[in-house]
N, C-alpha and C positions, 0 to 999 in steps of 0.2 A: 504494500500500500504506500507506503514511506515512497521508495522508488517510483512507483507512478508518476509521484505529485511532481516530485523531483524533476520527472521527463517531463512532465505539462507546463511546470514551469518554465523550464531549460526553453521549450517549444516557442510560449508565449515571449519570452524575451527575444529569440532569436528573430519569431516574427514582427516583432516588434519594430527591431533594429533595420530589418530590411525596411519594414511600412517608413519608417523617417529619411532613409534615406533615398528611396524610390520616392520620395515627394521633397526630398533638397532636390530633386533632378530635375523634377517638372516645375521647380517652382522660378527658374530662373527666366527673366526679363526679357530674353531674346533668345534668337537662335538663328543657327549659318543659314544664307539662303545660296542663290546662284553665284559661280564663278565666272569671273570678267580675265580676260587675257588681252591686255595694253598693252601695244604697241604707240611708243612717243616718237613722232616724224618731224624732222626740219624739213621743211620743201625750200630749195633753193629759191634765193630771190628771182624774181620775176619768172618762175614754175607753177605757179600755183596752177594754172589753167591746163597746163599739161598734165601737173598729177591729179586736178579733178578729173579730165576726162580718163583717166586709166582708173581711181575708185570708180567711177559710173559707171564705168563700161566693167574691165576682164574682172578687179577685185569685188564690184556687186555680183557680177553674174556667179562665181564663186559661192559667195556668202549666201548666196540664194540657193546654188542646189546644193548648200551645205546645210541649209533651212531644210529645206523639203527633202534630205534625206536622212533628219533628225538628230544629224549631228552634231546643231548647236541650234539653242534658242532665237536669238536674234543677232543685231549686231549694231554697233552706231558710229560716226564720223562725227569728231566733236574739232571743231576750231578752236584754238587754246591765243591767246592772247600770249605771246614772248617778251621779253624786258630786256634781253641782251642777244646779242646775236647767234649767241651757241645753242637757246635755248630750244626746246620744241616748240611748233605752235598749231600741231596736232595731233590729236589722238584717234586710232582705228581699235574699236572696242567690239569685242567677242563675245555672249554670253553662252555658258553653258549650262548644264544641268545641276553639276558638279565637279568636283576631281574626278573621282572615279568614274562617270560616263565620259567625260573628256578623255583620260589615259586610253581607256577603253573601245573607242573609237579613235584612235591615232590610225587603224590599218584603214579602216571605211573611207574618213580624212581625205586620206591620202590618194585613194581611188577616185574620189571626186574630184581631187583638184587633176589628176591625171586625166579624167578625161573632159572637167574642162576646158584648162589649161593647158594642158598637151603634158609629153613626159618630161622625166630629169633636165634635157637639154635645152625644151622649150622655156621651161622654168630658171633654168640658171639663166638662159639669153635676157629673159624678160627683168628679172633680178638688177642683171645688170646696165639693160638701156636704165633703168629705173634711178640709179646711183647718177646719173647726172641731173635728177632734178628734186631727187630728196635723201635725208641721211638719215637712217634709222640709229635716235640717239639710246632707246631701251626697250626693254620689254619688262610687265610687271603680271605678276599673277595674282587679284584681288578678291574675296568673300565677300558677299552683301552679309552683313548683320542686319536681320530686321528686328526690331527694337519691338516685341510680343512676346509671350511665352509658346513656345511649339505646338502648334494643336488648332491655335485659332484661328 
């Protein structure tokens, strides 16, 4: 009988410990949402019109059957205001699912842009007209935190 209580007890505390800490888990403020992949671009002076039409043209159509083959969410082209001349004064923004459907789809990726795009070679020619009229100063990998607790 002794022994019983003992284990009822032992049971009760245990569940106990788990019940509080499985609700510090839900109780936090926010939580990860989708991953953005930035790329920061100088467009050489008096370029701009050349590298718009190459985002409009080969880098949309891209990003588009990279959309429609659910490889990434969306995507956006932000104008960035520079303050000194090295600076970037744009960004080509990616969104994905997450890390892991991003890693995940690296091979599908890859397939899309190849048959956008054309293969290895067409991709390196194009890479490099491209270096005459902008310079890629980084690339950053960013989380949305949305500011809610997980669930709502």
């Amino acid at each position: 009988m002794k022994m019983k209580r003992i284990a009822i007890g032992s049971f009760a505390v245990v569940l106990m410990i788990a019940a509080i800490s499985v609700y510090a888990q839900v109780n936090r403020p926010y939580h990860n949402g989708t991953v953005w992949n930035i790329s920061f671009i100088r467009i050489k002076p008096g370029m701009d019109t050349a590298y718009m039409n190459y985002l409009a043209g080969s880098w949309k159509a891209e990003q588009e059957a990279q959309k429609k083959d659910g490889n990434i969410l969306s995507y956006k082209v932000m104008s960035v205001e520079g303050h000194t001349t090295g600076e970037f004064n744009l960004m080509l923004m990616t969104e994905y699912k997450n890390l892991a459907t991003m890693e995940a789809n690296e091979d599908k990726s890859e397939a899309v842009a190849q048959k956008v795009v054309g293969n290895d070679e067409t991709q390196m020619k194009g890479y490099n007209d491209r270096l005459a009229i902008r310079e890629i100063i980084g690339d950053r990998l960013a989380r949305e935190v949305i500011l809610e607790p997980k669930g709502r």
